[in-house]
C-alpha positions in Angstrom: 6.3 57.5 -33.6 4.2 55.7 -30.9 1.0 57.6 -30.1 2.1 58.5 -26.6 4.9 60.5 -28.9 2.3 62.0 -31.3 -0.3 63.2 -28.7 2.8 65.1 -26.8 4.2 66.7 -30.5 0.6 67.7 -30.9 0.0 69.7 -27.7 3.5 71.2 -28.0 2.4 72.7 -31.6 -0.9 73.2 -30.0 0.5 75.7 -27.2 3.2 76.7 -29.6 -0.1 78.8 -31.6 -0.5 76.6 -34.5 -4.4 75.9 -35.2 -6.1 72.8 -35.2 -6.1 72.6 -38.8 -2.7 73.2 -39.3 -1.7 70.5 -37.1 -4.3 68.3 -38.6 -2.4 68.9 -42.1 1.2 68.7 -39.9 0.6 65.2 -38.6 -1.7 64.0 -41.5 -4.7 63.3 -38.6 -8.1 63.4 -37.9 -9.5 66.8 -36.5 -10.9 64.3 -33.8 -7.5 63.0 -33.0 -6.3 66.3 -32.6 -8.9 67.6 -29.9 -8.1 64.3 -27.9 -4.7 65.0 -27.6 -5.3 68.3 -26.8 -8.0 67.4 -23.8 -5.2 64.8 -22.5 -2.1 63.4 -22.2 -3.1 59.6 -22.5 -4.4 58.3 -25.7 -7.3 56.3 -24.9 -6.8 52.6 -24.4 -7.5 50.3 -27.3 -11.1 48.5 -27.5 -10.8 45.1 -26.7 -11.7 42.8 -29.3 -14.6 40.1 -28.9 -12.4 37.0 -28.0 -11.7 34.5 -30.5 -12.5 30.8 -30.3 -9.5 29.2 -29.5 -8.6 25.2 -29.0 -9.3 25.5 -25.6 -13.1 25.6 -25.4 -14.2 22.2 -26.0 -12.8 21.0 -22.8 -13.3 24.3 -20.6 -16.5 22.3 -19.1 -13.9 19.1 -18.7 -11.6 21.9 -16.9 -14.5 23.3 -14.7 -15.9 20.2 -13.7 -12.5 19.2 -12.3 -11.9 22.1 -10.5 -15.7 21.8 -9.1 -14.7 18.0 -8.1 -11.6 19.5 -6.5 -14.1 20.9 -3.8 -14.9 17.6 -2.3 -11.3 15.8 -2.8 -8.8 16.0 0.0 -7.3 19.1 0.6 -3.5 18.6 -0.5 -4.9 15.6 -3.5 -6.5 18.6 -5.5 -5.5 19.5 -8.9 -2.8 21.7 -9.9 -2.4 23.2 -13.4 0.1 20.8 -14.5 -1.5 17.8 -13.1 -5.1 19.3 -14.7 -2.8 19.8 -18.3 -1.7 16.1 -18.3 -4.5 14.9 -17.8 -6.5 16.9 -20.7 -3.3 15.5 -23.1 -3.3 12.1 -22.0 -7.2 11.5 -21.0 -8.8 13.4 -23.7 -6.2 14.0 -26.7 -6.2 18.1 -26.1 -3.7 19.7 -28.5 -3.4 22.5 -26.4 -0.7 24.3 -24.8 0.5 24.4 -21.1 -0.2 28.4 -21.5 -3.8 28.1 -22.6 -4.9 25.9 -19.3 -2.6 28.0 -17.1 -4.3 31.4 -18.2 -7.8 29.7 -18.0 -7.5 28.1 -14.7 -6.4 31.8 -13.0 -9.3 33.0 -14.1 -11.8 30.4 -14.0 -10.6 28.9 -10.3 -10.9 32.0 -8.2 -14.8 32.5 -9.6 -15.5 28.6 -8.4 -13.7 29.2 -4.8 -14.6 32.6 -4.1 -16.0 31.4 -1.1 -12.7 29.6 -0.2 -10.8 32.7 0.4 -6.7 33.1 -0.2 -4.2 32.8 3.1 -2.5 35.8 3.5 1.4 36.0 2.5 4.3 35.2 4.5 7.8 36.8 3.5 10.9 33.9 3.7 14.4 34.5 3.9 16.6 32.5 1.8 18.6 29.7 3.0 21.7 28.2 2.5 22.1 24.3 3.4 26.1 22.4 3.3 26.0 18.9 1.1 25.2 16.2 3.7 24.3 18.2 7.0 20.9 18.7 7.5 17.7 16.9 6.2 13.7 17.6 7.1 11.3 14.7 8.5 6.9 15.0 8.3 4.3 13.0 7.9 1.2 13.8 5.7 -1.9 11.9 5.3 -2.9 10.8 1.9 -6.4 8.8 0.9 -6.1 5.5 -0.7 -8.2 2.9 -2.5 -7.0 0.1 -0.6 -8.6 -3.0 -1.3 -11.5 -1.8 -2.9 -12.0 0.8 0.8 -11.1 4.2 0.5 -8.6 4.9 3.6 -6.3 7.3 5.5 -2.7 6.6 5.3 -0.1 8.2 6.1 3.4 9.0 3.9 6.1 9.7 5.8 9.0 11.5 4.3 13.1 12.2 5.0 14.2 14.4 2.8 18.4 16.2 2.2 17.9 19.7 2.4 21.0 20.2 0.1 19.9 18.0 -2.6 16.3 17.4 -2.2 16.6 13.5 -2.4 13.6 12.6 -0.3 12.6 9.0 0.3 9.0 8.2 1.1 7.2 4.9 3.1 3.4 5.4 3.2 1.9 3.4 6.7 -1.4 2.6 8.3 -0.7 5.1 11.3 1.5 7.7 12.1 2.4 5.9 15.2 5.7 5.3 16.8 6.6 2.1 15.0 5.9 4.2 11.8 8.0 7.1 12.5 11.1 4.7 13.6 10.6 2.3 10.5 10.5 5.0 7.9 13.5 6.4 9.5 15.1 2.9 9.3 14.2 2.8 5.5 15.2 6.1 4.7 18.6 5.8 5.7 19.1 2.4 4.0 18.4 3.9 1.4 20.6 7.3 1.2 23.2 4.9 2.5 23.9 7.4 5.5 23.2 9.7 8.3 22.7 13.4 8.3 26.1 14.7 10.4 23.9 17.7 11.7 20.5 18.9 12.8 17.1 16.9 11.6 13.9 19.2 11.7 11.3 17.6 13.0 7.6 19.0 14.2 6.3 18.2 17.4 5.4 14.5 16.9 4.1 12.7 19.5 6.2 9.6 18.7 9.4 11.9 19.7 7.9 14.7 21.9 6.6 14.0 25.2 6.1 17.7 25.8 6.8 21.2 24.4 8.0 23.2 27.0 6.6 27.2 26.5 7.9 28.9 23.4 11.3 27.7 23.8 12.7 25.1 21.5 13.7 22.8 24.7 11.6 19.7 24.5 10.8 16.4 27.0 11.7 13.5 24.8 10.1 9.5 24.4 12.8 7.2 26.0 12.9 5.5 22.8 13.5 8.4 20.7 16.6 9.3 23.2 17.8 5.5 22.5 16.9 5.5 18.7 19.0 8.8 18.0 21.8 8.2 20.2 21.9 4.7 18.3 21.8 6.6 14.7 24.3 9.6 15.8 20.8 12.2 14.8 20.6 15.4 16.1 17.1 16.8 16.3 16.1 20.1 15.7 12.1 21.3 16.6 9.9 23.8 15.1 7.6 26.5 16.5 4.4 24.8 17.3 1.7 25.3 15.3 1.2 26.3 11.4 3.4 29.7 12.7 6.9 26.6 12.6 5.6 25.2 9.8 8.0 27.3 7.0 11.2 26.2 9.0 10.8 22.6 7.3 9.4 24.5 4.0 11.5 22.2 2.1 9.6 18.6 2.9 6.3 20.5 3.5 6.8 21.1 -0.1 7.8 18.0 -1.1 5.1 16.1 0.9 2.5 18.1 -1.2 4.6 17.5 -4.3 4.6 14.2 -4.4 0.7 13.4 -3.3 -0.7 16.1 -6.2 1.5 13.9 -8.8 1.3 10.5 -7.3 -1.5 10.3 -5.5 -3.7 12.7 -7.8 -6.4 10.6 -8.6 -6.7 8.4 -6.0 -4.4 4.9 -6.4 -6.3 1.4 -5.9 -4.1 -0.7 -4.8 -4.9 -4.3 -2.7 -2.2 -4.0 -0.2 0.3 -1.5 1.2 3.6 -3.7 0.1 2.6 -3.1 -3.1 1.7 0.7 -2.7 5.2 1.3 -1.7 6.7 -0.7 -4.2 5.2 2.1 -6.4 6.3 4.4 -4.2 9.8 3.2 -4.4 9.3 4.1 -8.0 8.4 7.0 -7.8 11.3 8.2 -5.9 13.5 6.7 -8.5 11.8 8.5 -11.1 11.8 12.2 -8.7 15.4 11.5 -8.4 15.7 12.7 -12.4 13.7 16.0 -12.1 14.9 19.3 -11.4 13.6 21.6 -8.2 12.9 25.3 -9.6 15.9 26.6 -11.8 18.3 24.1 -10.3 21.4 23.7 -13.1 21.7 20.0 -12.5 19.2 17.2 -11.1 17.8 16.2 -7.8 20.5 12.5 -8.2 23.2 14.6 -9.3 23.3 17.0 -6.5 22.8 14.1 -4.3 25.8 11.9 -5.7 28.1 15.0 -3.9 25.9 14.9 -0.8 26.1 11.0 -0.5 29.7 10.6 0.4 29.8 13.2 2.9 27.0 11.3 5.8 28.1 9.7 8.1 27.6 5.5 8.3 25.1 3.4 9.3 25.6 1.7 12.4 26.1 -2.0 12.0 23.6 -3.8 14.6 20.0 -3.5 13.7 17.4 -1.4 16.3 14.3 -2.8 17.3 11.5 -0.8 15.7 8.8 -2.9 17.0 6.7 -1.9 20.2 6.1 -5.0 22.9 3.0 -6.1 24.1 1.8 -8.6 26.6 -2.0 -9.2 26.0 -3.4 -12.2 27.3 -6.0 -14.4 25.3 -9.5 -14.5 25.8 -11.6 -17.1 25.4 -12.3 -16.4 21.9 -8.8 -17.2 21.1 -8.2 -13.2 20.3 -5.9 -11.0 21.3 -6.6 -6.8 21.6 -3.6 -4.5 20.4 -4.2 -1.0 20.6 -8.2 -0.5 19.4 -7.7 -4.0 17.4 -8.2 -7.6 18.2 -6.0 -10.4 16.2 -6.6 -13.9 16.6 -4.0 -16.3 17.8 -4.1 -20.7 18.0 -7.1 -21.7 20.8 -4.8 -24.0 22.0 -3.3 -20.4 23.8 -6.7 -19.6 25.2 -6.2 -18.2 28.9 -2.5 -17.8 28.7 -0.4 -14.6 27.8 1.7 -13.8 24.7 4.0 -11.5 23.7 3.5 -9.6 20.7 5.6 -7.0 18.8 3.7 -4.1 16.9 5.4 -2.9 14.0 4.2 0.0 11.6 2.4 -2.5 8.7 2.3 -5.6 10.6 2.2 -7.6 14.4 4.3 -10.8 15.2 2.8 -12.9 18.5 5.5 -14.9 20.4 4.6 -17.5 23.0 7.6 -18.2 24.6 10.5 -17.7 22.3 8.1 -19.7 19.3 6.2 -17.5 16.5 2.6 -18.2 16.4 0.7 -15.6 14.5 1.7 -13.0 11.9 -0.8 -10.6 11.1 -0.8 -7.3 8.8 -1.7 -4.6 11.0 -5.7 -2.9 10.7 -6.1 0.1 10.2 -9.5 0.8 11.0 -10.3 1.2 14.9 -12.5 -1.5 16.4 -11.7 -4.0 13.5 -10.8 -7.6 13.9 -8.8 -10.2 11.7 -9.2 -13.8 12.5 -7.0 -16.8 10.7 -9.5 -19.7 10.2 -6.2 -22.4 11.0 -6.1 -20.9 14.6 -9.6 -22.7 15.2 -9.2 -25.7 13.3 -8.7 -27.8 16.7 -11.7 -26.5 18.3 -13.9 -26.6 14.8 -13.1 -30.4 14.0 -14.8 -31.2 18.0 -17.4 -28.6 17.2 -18.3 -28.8 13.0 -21.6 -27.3 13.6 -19.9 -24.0 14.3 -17.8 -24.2 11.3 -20.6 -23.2 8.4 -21.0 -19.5 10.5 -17.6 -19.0 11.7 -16.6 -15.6 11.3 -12.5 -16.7 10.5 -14.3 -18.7 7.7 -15.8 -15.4 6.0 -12.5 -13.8 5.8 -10.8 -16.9 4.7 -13.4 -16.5 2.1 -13.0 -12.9 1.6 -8.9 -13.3 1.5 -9.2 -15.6 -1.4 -7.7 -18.4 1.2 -10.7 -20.6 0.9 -12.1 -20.8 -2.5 -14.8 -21.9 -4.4 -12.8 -25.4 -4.7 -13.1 -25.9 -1.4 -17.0 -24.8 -1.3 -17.6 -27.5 -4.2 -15.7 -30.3 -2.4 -17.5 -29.3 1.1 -20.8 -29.7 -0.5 -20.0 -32.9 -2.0 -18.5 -34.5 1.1 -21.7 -32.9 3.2 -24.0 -34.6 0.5 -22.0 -38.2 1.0 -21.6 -38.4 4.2 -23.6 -36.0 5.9 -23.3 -32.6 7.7 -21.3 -33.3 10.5 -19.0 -35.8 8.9 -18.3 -34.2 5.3 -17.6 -31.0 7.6 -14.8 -33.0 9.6 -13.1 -34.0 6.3 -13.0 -30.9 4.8 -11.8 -29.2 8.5 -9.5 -31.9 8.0 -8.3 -31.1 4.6 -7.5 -27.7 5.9 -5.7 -29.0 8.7 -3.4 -30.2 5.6 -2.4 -26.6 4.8 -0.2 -26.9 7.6 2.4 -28.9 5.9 0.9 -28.7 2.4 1.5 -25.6 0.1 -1.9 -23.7 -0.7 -1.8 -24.2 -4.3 -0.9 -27.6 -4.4 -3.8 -28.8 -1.8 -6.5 -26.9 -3.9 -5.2 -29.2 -6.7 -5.5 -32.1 -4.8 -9.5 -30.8 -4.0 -10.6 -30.5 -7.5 -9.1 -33.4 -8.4 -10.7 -36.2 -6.1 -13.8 -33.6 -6.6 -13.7 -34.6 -10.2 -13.1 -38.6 -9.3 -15.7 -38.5 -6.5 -13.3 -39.3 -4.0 -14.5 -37.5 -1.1 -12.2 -38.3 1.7 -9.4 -36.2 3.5 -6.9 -39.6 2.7 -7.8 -39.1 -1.5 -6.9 -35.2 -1.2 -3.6 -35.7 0.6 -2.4 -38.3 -2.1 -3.3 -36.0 -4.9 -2.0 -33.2 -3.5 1.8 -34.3 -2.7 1.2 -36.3 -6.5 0.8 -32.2 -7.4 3.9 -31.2 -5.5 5.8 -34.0 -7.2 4.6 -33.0 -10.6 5.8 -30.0 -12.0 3.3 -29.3 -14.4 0.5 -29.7 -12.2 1.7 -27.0 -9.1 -0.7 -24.5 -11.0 -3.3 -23.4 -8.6 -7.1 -25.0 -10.0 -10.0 -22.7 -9.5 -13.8 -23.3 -10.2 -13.0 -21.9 -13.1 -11.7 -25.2 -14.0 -14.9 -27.4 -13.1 -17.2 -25.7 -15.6 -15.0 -26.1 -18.4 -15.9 -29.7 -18.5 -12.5 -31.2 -17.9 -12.2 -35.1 -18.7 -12.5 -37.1 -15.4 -9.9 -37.9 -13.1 -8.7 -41.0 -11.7 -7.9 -41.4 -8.0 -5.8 -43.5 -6.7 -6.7 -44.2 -3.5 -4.1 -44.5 0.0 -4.1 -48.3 0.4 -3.9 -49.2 -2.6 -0.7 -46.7 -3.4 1.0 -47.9 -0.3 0.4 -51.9 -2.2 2.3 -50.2 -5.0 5.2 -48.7 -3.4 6.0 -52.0 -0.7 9.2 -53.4 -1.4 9.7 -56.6 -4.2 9.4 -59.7 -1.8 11.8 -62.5 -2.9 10.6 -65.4 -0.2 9.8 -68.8 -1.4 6.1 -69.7 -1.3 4.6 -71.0 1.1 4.3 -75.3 1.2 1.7 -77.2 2.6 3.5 -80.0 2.7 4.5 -80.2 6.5 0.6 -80.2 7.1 0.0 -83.0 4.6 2.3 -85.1 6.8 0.4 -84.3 9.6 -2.6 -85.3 7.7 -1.5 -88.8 6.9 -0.4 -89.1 10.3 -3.8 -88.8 11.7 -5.4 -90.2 9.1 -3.6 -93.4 10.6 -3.6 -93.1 14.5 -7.4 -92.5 13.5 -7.7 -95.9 11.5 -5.9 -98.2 14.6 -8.6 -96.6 16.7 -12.3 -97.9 14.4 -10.2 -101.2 14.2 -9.7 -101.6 18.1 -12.9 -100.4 18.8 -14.6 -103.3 16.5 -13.1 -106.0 18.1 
């Protein structure tokens, strides 16, 4: 009998004219017991006990601190419950359970951002989506470590409303070139084209403008020509946060993937290698399940995958065009940027095509410059070979060049070539141990990187300071399989035993052909000797008579 049972048999007895006592002796209970079921129908509720110490509390000021840290992190990077469990497992060796954090963090997280405030709720209505018809497009901005700089990026994301595949590409800007080139690499990659309705918000890159509260929309000219040339039908939300459910599905997936991949921040040194992870990590999605889904995200999309439509055959032109002419700097400005191009161009124009990571610069129909794309505004990126032609008639400039910091900075001129510099400056003087080493670099043209810095530390170590001594040695390294390994300063300190150099002239005396003539003879000029030895005599013997 529960006690909700036992205080309702009591007040019927009680009302029935039995006494207390009786009822007491009835129900074998306390007279007490029997007056509080008399004065209501509710027993009262049962005292809390004190709470016990559990596993938890060592690491509920590693939990708070997190969630205090949260504060200052990027919005959508901040810690969710299962993110903040895996990392007490793995980070700290908790043997706790996924229950104990949850239970904490509800009631611990609303106490630290009470001042935060909750958004109200929204109601949705279900949806149904048909294998290989519709798919969602957004971009959402993510910090990176990039380089040792904490950045804005931006991850752009296609994902199959049926299955849930989504493929991500994270770019310097959410730009044009961005928005076609993650298209590009998202269809590659599902191997086909939606056959109905994108949903798209109201980028820039497609929309020119939103007309009222209708869905009609004034396109780009090359979003009309990049659809038609895919076969994608586009499909725009509501402006504002109030469209923002009717593409729930990659909202959701956007925020997905940066809380578990981007959650702490990555360090990375270059964007091609950030999306090779990110390549990953779509592989790795692909096994998961979404919610209580029977079957997994690459086994719903294996029925989706047949039913898109192809890929067209010829290639589309992501790339914007430019025509920026050079100044006399021998720089180029795209967009808020300047890039530097060969000073030999100085004064003319060039032709340049902007794509999402990187820029090519054409003059004519011949590549000059290749440069990966800045991200920060007002930034510039000079190549210290595009001013080798103006340094070698003007060394003086060369020691405070600004091409020769980032050379320095890239890891493209190293302490190799600061050891050999000073050397050559020490035997021959400033200007003209400048010129050989300007000349050295001038080398790189035709001369793999690796091979030259060889060639460097190896007529450093012989004393053979001359541009002539570092071209032998290095083409000696190219030949040489063994010796294509890249030599740092690393390499000087470790005291080495000397090299030997051979020097040009000397190797050209060894490689000449055998010659096979005869020796000379001297004979033809010991007849003419005798000869005058005698028209000479005749002459004294004349003379004395």
């Amino acid at each position: 009998m529960s006690k909700v049972e036992l205080y309702a048999a009591i007040r019927r007895d009680h009302r029935g004219g039995m006494t207390m006592r009786e009822i007491e002796r009835k129900y074998n209970v306390s007279w007490r017991t029997v007056r509080r079921a008399v004065d209501s129908v509710w027993p009262e509720p049962r005292k809390k006990l004190p709470p016990r110490p559990t596993a938890l509390d060592p690491y509920k000021p590693v939990i708070d601190e997190i969630l205090r840290a949260d504060l200052d992190a990027p919005r959508k990077q901040r810690h969710t419950v299962t993110r903040l469990f895996h990392r007490l497992v793995e980070e700290h060796g908790a043997d706790v359970s996924y229950q104990m954090v949850r239970r904490y963090v509800a009631d611990r997280k609303p106490r630290i951002l009470v001042e935060s405030g909750k958004a109200p709720l929204e109601a949705f209505v279900p949806q149904t989506h048909q294998p290989g018809m519709e798919a969602e497009v957004d971009f959402g901005d993510v910090s990176v470590r990039l380089a040792g700089e904490l950045v804005t990026c931006y991850l752009f994301s296609f994902r199959l409303s049926y299955s849930g595949k989504a493929v991500h590409r994270v770019f310097a800007s959410c730009g044009q070139e961005a928005f076609f080139e993650g298209h590009v690499h998202a269809l590659r990659t599902l191997g086909g084209v939606p056959r109905s309705k994108v949903r798209y918000d109201n980028l820039k890159a497609a929309v020119a403008r939103v007309l009222g509260l209708s869905r009609a929309r004034v396109e780009t000219d090359r979003w009309i020509a990049f659809k038609s040339h895919f076969g994608i039908e586009s499909f725009y939300c509501r402006p504002g946060i109030d469209g923002a459910h009717e593409k729930g599905g990659v909202e959701g997936q956007i925020g997905y993937f940066r809380r578990n991949h981007f959650t702490p921040v990555p360090e990375v040194a270059s964007l091609s290698e950030l999306n090779e992870l990110v390549e990953q990590w779509d592989q790795h999605d692909g096994r998961r399940r979404i919610g209580s889904r029977p079957r997994t995200i690459d086994e719903y999309f294996e029925v989706e995958r047949p039913l898109l439509m192809p890929l067209p055959e010829e290639p589309f032109e992501t790339g914007r065009v430019f025509t920026p002419r050079v100044d006399r700097y021998s720089q180029i400005a795209v967009r808020t940027n300047r890039y530097s191009v060969p000073v030999r161009l100085i004064g003319k124009r060039v032709r340049v095509m902007l794509h999402a990571s990187h820029l090519v610069v054409h003059d004519k129909n011949v590549e000059v410059a290749r440069h990966e794309r800045l991200i920060a505004k007002g930034s510039c990126r000079l190549e210290l070979d595009h001013y080798l032609e103006a340094l070698i008639r003007k060394p003086g400039a060369f020691p405070g060049a600004t091409a020769l910091e980032q050379a320095r900075s890239a890891g493209k001129f190293t302490p190799v070539h600061d050891a050999w510099w000073a050397a050559a400056v020490k035997a021959h003087g400033d200007t003209e141990g400048t010129r050989a080493l300007i000349e050295v670099l001038l080398m790189a043209r035709h001369i793999p990187h690796e091979h030259l810095v060889a060639g460097l530390a190896t007529a450093l170590r012989a004393g053979a300071l001359t541009a002539d001594a570092v071209a032998l040695e290095a083409r000696k390294a190219a030949q040489t399989e063994d010796e294509t390994a890249p030599v740092t300063s690393s390499a000087l300190a470790t005291g080495q035993p000397s090299a030997t150099v051979t020097f040009l002239h000397e190797w050209k005396l060894n490689h000449l052909p055998p010659d096979t003539r005869p020796l000379p003879s001297v004979t033809p000029y010991d007849q003419l000797l005798r000869h005058r030895r005698a028209s000479g005599g005749d002459r004294r013997e004349g003379e004395a008579q």
